[in-house]
C-alpha positions as CSV (number, residue, x, y, z in Angstrom):
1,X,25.4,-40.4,-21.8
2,X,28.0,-38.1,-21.0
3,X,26.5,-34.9,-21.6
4,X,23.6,-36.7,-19.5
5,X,26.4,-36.7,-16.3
6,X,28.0,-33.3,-17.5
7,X,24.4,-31.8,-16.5
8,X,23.4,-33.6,-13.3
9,X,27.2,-33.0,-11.9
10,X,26.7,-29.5,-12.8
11,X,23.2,-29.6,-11.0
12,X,24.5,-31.1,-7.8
13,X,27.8,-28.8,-7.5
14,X,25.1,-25.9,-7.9
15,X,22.9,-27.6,-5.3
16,X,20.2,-27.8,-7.0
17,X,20.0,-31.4,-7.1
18,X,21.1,-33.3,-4.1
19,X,22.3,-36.4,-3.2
20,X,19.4,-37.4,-1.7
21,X,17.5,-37.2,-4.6
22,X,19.9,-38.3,-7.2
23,X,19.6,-41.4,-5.5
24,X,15.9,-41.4,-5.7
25,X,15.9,-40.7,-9.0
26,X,18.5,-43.6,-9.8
27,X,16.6,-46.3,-8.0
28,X,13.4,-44.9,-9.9
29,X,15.4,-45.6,-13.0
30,X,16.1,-49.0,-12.1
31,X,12.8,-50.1,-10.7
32,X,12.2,-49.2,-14.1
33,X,14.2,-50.8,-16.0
34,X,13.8,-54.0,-14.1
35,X,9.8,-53.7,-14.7
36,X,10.9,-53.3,-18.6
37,X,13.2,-56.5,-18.4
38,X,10.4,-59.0,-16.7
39,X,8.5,-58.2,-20.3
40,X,11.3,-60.1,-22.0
41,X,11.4,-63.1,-20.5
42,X,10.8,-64.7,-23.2
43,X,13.8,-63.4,-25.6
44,X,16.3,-63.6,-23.3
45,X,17.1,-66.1,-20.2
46,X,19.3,-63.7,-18.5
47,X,16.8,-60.9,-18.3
48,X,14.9,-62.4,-15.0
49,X,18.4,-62.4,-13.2
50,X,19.3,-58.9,-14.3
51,X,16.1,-57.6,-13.7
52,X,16.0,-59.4,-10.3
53,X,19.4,-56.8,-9.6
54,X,18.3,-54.1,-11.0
55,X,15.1,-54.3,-9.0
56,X,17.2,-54.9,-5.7
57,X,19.7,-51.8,-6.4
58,X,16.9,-50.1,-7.2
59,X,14.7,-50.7,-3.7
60,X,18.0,-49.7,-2.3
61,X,18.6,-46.6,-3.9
62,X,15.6,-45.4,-3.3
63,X,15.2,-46.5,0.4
64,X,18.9,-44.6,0.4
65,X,17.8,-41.5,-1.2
66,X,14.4,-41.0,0.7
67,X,16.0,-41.8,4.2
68,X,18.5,-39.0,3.2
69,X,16.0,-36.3,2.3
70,X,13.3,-36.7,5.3
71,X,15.6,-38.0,8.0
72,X,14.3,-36.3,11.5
73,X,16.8,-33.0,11.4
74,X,17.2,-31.7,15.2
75,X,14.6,-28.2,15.6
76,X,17.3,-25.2,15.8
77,X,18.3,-23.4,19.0
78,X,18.6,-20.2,17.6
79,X,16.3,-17.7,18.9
80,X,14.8,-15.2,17.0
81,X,13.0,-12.2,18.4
């Protein structure tokens, strides 16, 4: 797991990933993982609670991380001729 966040800091510094999507990509995750824990119900009787987090985190990060990468930017006044 470490190496894991070794290589996305590394990507971010380099701007290559952003924030924006680092957050969409987290919230993907835990959607994710969420869906996987409502299939264990059964085994465990904590699963429906976690799952019920993750799958609120998740919503979040993602409605963070997409807001971030298409928010309305203002058109530049620069004028090139």
């Amino acid at each position: 797991m470490a190496s894991l966040r070794t290589v996305v800091s590394a990507l971010m510094s380099k701007g290559v990933l952003s924030a924006g999507w680092n957050s969409i990509l987290t919230g993907a995750a835990f959607v994710f993982l969420a869906y996987v824990l409502g299939a264990v119900v059964d085994g465990d009787s904590a699963a429906p609670f976690v799952a019920v987090v993750l799958a609120v985190a998740g919503a979040w990060q993602l409605e963070r991380g997409l807001r971030a990468e298409f928010q309305r930017r203002p058109k530049s006044t620069d004028q090139v001729s």
